[in-house]
PyMOL Python script that loads the backbone (N, CA, C, O; Angstrom):
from pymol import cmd

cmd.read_pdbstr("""\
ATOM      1  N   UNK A   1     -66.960  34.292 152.267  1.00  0.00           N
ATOM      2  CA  UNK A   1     -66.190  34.701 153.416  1.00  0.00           C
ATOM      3  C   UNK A   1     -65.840  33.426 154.198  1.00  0.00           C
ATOM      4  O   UNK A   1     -66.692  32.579 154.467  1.00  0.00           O
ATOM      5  N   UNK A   2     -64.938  33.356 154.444  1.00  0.00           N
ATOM      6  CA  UNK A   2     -64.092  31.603 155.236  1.00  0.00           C
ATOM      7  C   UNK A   2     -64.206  32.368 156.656  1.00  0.00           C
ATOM      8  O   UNK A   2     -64.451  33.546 156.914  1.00  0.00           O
ATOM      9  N   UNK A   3     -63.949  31.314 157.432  1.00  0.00           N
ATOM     10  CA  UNK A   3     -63.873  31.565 158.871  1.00  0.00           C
ATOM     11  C   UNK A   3     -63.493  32.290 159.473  1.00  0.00           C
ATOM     12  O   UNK A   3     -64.194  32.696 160.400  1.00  0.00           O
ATOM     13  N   UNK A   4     -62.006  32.905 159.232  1.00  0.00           N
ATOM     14  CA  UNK A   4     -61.007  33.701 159.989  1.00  0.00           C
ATOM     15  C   UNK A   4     -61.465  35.178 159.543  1.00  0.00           C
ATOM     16  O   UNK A   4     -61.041  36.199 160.086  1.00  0.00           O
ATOM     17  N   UNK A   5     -62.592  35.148 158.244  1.00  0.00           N
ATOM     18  CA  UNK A   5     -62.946  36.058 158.467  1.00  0.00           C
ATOM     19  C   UNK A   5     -64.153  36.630 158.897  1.00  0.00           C
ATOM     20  O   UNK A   5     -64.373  37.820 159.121  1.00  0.00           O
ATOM     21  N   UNK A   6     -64.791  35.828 158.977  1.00  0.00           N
ATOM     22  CA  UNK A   6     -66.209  35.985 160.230  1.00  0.00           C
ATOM     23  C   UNK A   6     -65.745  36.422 161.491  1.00  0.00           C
ATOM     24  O   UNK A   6     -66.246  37.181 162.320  1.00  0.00           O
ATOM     25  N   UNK A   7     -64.213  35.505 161.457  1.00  0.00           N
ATOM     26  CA  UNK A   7     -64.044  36.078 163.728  1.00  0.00           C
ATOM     27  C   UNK A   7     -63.548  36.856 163.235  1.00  0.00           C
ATOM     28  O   UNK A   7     -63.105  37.433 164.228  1.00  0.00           O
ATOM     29  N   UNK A   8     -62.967  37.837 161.816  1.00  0.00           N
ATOM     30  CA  UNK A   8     -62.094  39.029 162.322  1.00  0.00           C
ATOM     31  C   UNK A   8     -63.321  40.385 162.228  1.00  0.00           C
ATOM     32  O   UNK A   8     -63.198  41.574 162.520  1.00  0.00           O
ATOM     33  N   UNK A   9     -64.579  39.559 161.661  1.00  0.00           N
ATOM     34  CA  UNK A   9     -65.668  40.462 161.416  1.00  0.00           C
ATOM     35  C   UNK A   9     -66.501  40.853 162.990  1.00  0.00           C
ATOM     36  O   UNK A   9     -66.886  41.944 163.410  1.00  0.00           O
ATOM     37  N   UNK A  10     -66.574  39.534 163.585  1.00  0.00           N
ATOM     38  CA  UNK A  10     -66.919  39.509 165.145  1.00  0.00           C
ATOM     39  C   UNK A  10     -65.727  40.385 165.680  1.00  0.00           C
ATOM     40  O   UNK A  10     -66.206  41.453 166.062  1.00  0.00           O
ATOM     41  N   UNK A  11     -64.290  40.356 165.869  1.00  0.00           N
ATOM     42  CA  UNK A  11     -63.712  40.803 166.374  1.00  0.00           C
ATOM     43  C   UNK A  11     -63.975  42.767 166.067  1.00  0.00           C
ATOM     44  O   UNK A  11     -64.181  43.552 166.993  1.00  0.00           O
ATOM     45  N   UNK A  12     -63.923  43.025 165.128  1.00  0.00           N
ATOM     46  CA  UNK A  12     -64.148  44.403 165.333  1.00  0.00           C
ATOM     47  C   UNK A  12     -65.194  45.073 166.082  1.00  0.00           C
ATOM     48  O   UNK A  12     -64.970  45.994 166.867  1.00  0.00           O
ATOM     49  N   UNK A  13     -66.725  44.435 165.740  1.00  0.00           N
ATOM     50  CA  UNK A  13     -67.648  45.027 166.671  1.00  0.00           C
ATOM     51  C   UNK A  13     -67.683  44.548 168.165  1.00  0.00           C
ATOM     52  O   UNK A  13     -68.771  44.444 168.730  1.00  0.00           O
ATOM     53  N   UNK A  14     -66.355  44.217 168.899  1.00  0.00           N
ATOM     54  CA  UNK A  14     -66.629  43.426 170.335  1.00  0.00           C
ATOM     55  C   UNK A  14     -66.047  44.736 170.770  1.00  0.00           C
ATOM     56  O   UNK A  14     -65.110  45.376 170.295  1.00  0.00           O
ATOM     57  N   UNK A  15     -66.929  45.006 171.913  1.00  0.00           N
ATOM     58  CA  UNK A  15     -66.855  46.375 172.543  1.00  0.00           C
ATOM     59  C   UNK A  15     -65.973  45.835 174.498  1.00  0.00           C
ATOM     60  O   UNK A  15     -66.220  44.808 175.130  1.00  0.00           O
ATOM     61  N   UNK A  16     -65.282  46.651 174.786  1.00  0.00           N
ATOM     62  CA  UNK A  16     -64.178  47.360 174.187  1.00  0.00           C
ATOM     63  C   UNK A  16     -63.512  47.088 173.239  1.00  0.00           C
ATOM     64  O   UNK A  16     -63.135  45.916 173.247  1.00  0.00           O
ATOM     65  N   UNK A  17     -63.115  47.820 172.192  1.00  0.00           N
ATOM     66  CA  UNK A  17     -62.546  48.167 170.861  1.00  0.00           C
ATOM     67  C   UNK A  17     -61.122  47.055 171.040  1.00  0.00           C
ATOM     68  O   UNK A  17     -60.499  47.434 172.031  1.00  0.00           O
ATOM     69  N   UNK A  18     -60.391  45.742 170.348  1.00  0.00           N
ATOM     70  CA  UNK A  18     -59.404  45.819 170.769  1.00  0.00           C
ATOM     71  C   UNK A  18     -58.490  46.229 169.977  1.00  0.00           C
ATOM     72  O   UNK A  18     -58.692  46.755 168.883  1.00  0.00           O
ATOM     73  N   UNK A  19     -57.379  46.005 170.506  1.00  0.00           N
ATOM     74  CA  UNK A  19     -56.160  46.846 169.448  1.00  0.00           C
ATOM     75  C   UNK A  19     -54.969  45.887 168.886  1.00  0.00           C
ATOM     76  O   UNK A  19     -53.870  46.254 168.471  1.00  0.00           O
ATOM     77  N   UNK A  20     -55.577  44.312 168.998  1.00  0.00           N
ATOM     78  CA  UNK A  20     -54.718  43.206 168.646  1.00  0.00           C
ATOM     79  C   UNK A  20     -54.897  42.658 166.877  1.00  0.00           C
ATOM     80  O   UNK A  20     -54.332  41.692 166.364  1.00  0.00           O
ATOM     81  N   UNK A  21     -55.703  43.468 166.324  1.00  0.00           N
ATOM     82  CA  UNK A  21     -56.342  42.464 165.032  1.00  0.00           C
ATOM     83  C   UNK A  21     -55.486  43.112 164.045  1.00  0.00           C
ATOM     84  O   UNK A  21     -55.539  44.281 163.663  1.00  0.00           O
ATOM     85  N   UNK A  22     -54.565  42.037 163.632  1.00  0.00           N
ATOM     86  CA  UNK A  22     -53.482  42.240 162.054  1.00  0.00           C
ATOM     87  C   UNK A  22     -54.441  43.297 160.844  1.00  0.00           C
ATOM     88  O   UNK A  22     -55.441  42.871 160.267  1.00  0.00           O
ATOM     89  N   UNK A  23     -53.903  44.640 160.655  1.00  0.00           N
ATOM     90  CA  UNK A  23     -54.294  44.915 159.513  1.00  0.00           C
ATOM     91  C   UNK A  23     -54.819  44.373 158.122  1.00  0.00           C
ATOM     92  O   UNK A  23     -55.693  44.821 157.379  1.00  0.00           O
ATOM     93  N   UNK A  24     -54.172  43.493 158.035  1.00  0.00           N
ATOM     94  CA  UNK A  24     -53.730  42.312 156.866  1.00  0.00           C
ATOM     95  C   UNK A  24     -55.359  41.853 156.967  1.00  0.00           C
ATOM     96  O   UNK A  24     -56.158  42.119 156.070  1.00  0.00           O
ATOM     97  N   UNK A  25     -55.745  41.077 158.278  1.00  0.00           N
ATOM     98  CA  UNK A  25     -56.905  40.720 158.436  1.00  0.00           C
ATOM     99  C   UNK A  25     -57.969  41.401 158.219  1.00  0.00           C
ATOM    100  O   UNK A  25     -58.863  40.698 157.746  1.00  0.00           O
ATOM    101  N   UNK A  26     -58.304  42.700 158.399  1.00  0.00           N
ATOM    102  CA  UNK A  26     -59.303  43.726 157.874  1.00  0.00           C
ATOM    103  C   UNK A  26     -59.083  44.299 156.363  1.00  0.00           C
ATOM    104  O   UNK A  26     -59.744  45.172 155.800  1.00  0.00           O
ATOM    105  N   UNK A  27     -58.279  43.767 156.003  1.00  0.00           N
ATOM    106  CA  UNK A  27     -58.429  44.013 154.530  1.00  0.00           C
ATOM    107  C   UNK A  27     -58.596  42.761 153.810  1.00  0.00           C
ATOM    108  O   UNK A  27     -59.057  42.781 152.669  1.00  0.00           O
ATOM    109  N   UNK A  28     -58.308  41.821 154.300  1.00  0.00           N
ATOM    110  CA  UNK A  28     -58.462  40.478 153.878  1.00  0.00           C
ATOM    111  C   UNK A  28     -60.147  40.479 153.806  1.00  0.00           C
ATOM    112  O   UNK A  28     -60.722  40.044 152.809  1.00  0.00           O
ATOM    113  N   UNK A  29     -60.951  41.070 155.091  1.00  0.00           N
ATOM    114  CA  UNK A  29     -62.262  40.303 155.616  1.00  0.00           C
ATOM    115  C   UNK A  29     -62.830  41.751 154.020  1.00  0.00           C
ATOM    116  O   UNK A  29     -63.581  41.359 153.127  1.00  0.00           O
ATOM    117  N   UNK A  30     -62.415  42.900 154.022  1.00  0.00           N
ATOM    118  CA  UNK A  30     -62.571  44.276 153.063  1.00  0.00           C
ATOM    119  C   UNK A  30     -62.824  43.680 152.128  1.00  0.00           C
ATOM    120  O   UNK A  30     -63.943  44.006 151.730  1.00  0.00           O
ATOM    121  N   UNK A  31     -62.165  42.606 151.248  1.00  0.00           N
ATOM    122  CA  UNK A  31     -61.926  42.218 149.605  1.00  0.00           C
ATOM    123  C   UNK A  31     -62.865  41.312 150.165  1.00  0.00           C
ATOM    124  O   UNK A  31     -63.910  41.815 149.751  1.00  0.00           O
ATOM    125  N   UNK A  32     -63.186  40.365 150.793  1.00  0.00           N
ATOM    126  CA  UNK A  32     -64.019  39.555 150.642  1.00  0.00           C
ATOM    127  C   UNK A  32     -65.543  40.005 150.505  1.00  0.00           C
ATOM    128  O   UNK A  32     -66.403  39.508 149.779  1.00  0.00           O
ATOM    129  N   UNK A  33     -65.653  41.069 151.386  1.00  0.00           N
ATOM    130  CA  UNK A  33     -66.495  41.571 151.508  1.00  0.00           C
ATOM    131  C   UNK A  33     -66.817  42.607 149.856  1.00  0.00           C
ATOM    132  O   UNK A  33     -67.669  43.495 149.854  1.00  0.00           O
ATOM    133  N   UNK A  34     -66.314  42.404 149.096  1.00  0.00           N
ATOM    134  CA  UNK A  34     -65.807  43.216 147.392  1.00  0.00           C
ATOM    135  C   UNK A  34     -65.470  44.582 147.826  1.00  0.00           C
ATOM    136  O   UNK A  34     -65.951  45.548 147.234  1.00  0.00           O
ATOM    137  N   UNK A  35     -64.858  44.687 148.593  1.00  0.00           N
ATOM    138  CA  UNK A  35     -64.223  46.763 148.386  1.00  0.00           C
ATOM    139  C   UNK A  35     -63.209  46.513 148.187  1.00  0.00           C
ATOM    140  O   UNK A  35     -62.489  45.572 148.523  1.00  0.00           O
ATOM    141  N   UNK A  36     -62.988  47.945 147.214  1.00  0.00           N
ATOM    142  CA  UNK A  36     -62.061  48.240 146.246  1.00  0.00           C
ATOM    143  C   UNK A  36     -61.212  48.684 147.104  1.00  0.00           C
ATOM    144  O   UNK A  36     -61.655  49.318 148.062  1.00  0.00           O
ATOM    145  N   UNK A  37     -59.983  48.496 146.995  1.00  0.00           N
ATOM    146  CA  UNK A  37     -58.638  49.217 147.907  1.00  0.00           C
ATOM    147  C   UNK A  37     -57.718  49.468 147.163  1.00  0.00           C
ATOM    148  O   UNK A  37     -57.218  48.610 146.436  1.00  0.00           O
ATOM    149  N   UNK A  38     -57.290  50.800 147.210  1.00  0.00           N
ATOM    150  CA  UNK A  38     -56.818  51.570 146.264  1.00  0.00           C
ATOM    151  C   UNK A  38     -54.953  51.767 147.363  1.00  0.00           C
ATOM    152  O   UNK A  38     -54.896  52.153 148.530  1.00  0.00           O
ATOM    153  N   UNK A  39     -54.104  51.486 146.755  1.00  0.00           N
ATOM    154  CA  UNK A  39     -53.302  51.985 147.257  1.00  0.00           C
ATOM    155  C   UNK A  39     -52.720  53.210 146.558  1.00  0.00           C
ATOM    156  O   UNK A  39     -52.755  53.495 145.361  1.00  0.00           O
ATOM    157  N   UNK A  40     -52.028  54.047 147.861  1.00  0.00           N
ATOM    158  CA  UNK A  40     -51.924  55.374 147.801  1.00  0.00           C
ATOM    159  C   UNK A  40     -50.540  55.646 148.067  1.00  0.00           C
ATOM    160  O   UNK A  40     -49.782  54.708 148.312  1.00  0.00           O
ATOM    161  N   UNK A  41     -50.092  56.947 148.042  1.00  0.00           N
ATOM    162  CA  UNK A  41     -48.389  57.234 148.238  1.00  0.00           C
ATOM    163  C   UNK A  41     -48.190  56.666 150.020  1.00  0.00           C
ATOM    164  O   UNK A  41     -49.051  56.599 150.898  1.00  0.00           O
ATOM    165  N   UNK A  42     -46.891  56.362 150.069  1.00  0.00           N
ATOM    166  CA  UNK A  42     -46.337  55.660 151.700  1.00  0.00           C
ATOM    167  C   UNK A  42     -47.385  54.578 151.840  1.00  0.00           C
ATOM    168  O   UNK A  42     -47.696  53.875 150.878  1.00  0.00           O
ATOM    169  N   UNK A  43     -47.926  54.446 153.032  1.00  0.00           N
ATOM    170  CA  UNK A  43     -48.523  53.877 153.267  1.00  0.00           C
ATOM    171  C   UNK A  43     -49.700  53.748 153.239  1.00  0.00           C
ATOM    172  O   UNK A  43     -50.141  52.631 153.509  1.00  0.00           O
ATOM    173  N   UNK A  44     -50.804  55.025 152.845  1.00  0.00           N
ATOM    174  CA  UNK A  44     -51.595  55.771 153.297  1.00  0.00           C
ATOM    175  C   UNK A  44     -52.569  54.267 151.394  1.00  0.00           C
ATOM    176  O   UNK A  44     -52.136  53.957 150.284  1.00  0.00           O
ATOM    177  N   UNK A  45     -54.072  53.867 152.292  1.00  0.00           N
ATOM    178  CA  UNK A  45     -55.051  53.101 151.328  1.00  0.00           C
ATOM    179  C   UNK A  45     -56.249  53.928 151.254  1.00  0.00           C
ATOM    180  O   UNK A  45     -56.474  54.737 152.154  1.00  0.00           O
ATOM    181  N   UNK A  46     -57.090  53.791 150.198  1.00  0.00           N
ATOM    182  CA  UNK A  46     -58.472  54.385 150.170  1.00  0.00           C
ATOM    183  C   UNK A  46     -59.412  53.096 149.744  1.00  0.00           C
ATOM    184  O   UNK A  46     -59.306  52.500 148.673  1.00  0.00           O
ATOM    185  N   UNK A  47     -60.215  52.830 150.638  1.00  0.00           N
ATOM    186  CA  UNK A  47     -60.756  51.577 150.941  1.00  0.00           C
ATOM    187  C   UNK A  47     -62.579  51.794 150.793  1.00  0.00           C
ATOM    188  O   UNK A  47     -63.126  52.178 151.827  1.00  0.00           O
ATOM    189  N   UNK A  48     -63.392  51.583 149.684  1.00  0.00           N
ATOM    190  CA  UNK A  48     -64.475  52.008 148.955  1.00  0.00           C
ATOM    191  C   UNK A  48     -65.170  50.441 149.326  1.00  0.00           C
ATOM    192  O   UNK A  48     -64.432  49.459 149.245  1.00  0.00           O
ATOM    193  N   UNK A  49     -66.789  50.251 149.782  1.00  0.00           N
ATOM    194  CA  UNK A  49     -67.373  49.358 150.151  1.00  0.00           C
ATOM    195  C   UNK A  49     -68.645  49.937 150.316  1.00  0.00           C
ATOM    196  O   UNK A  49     -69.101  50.593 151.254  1.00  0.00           O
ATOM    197  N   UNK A  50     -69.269  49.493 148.972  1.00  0.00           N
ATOM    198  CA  UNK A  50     -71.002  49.694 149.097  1.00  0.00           C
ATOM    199  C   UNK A  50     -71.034  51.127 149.228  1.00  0.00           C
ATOM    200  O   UNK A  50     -71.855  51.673 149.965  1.00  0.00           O
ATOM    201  N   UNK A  51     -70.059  51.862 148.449  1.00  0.00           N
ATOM    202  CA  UNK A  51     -70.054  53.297 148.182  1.00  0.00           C
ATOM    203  C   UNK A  51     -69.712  54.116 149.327  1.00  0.00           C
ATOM    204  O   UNK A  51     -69.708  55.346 149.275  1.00  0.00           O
ATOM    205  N   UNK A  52     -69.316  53.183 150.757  1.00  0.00           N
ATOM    206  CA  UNK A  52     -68.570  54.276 151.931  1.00  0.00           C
ATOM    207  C   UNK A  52     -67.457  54.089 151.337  1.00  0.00           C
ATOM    208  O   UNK A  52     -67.268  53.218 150.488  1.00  0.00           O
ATOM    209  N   UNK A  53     -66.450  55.069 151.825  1.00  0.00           N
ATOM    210  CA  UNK A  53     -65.466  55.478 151.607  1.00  0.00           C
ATOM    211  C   UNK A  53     -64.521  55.673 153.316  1.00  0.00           C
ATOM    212  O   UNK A  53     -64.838  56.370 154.280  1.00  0.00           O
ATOM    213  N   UNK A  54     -63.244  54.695 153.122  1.00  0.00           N
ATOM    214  CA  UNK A  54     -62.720  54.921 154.128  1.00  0.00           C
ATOM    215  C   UNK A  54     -61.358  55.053 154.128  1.00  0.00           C
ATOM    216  O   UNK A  54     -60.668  54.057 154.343  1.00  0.00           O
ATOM    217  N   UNK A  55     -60.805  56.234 153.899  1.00  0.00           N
ATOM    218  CA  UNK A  55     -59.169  56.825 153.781  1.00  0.00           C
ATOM    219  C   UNK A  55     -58.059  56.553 155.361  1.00  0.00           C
ATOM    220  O   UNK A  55     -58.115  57.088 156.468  1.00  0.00           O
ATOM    221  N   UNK A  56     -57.221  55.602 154.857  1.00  0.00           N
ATOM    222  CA  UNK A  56     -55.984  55.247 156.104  1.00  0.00           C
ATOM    223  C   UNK A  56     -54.869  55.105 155.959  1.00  0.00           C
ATOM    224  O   UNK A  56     -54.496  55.079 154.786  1.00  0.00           O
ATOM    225  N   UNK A  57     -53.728  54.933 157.136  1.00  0.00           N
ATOM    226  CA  UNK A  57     -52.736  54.557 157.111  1.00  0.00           C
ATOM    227  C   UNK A  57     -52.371  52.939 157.525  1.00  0.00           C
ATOM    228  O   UNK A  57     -52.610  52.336 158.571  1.00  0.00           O
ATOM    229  N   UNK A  58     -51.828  52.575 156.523  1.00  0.00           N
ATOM    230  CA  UNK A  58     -51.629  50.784 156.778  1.00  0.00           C
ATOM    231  C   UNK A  58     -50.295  50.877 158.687  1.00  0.00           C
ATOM    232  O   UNK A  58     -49.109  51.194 158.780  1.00  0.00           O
ATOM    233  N   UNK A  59     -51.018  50.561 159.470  1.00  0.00           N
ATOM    234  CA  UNK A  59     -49.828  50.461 161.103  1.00  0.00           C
ATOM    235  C   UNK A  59     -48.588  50.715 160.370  1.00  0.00           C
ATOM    236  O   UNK A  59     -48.643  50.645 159.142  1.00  0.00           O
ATOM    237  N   UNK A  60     -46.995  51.124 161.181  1.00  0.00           N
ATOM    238  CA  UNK A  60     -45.965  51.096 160.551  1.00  0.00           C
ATOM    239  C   UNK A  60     -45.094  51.436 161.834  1.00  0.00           C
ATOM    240  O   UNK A  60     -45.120  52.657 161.984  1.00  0.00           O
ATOM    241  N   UNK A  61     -44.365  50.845 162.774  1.00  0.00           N
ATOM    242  CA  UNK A  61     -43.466  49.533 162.135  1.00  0.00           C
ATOM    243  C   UNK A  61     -44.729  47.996 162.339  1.00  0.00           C
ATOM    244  O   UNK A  61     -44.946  46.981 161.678  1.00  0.00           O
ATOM    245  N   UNK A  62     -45.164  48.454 163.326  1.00  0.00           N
ATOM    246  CA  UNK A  62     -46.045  47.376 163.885  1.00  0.00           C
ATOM    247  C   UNK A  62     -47.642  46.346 163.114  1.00  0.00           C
ATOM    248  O   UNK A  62     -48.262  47.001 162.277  1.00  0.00           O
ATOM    249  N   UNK A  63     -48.119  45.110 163.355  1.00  0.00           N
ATOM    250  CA  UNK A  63     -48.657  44.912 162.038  1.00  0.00           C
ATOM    251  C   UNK A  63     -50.297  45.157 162.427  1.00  0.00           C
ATOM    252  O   UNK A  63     -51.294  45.095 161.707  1.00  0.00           O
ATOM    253  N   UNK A  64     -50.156  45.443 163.793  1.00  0.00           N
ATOM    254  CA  UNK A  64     -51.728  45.127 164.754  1.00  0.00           C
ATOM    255  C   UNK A  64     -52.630  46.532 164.147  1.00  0.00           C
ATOM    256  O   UNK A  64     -51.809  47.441 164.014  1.00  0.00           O
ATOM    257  N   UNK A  65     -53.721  46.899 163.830  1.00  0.00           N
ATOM    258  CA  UNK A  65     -53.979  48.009 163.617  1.00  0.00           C
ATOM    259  C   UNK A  65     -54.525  48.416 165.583  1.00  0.00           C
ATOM    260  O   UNK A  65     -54.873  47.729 166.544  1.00  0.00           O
ATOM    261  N   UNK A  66     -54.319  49.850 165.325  1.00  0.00           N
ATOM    262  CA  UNK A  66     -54.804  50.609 166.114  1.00  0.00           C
ATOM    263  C   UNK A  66     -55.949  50.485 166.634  1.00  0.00           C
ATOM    264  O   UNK A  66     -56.610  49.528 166.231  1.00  0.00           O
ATOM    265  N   UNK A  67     -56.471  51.254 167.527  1.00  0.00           N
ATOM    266  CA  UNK A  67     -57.867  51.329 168.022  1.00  0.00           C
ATOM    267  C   UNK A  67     -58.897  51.671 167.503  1.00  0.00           C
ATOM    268  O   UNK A  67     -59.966  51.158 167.173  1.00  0.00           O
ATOM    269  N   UNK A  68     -58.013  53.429 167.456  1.00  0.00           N
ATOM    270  CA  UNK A  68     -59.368  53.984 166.099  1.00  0.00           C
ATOM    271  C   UNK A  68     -59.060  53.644 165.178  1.00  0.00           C
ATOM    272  O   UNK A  68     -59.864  54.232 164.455  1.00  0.00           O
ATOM    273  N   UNK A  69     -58.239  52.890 164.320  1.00  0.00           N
ATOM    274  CA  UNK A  69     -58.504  52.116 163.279  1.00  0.00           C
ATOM    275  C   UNK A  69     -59.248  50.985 163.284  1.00  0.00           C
ATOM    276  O   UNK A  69     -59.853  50.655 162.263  1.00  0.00           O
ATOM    277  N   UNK A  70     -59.282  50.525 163.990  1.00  0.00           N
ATOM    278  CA  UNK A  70     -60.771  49.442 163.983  1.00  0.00           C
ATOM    279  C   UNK A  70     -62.052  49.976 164.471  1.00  0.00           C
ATOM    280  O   UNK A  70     -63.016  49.221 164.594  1.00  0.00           O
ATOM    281  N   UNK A  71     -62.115  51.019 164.708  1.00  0.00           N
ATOM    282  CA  UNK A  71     -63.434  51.906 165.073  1.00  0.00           C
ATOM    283  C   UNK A  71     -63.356  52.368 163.658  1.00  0.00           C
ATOM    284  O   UNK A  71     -64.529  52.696 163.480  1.00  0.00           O
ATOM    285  N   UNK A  72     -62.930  52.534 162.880  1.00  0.00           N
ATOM    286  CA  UNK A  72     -63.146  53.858 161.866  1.00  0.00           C
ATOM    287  C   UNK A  72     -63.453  52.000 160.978  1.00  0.00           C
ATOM    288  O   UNK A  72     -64.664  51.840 161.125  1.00  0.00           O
ATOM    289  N   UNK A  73     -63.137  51.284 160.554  1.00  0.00           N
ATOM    290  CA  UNK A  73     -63.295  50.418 159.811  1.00  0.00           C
ATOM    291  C   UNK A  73     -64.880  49.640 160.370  1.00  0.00           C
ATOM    292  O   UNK A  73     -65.704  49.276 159.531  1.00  0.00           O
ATOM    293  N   UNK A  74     -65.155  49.447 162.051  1.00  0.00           N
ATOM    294  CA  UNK A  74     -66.486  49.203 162.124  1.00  0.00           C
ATOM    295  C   UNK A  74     -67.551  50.620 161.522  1.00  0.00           C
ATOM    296  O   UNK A  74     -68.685  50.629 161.043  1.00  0.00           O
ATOM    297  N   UNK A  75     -66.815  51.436 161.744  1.00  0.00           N
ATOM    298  CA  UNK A  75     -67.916  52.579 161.026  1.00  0.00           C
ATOM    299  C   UNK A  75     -67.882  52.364 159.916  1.00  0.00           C
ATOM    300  O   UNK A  75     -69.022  52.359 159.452  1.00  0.00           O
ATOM    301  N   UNK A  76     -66.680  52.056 158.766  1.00  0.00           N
ATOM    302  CA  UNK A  76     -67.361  51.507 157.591  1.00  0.00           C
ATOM    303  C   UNK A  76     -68.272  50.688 157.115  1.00  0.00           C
ATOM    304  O   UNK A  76     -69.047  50.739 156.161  1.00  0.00           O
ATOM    305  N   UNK A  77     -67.980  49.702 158.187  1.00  0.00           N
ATOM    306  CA  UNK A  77     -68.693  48.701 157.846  1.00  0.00           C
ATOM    307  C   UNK A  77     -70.298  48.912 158.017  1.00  0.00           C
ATOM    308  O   UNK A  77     -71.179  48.371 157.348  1.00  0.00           O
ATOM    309  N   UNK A  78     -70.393  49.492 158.686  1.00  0.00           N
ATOM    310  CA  UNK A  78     -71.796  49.949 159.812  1.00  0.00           C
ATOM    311  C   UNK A  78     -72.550  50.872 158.181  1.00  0.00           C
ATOM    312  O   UNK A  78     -73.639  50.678 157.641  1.00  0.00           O
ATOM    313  N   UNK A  79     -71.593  51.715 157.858  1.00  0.00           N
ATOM    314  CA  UNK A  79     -72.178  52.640 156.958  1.00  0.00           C
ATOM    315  C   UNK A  79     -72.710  51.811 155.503  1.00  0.00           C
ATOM    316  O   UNK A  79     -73.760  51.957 154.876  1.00  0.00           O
ATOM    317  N   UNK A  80     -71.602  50.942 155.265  1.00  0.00           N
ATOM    318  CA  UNK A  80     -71.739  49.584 154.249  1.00  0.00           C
ATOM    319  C   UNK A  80     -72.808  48.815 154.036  1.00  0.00           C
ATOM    320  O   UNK A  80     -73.097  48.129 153.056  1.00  0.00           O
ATOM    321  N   UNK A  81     -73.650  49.079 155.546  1.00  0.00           N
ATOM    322  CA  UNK A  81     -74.448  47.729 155.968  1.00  0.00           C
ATOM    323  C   UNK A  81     -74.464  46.433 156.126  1.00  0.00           C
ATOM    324  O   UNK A  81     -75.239  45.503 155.902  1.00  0.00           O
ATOM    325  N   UNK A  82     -73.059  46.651 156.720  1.00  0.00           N
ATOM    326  CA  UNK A  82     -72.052  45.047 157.000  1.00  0.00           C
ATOM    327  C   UNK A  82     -72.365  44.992 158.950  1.00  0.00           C
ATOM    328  O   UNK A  82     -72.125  45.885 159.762  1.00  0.00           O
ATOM    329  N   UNK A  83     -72.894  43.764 159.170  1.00  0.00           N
ATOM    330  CA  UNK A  83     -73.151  43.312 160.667  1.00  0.00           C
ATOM    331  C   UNK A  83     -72.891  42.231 160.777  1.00  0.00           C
ATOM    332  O   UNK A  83     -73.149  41.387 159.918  1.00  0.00           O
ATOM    333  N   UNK A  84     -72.163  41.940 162.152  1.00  0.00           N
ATOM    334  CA  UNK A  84     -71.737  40.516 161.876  1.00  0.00           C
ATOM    335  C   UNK A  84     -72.901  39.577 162.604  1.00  0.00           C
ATOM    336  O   UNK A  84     -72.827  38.350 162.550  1.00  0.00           O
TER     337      UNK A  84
END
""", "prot")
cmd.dss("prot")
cmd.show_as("cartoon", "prot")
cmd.util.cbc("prot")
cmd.orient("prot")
């Protein structure tokens, strides 16, 4: 795991939740971390890590993910047994 993805790993569990972190980047920090990401019809990924399972929509038009999308991805991670 390189740098940018340690802070994007810090960045998800910093409470309040923010809503600035590039999708791109949580799937970037995902593969490093080895989960499988499955792409799906439109936009929609199924994102498998240490046997959680986490079903989404990639943002669209915009590239920042959402809120509860970075809540639902620290709950993966959490379930994963990923802490930063």
């Amino acid at each position: 795991m390189n740098s940018k993805q340690r802070r994007t790993l810090a960045a998800i569990f910093v409470q309040p939740t923010p809503a600035s972190i590039p999708f791109a980047d949580i799937e970037s920090l995902l593969k490093a971390l080895g989960a499988m990401i499955e792409e799906r019809a439109g936009s929609r990924v199924r994102i498998e890590l240490n046997g959680a399972i986490w079903r989404c929509h990639r943002p669209h038009p915009g590239k920042e993910a959402k809120r509860y999308q970075v809540e639902e991805a620290r709950e993966l991670l959490q379930r994963a047994g990923v802490e930063p």
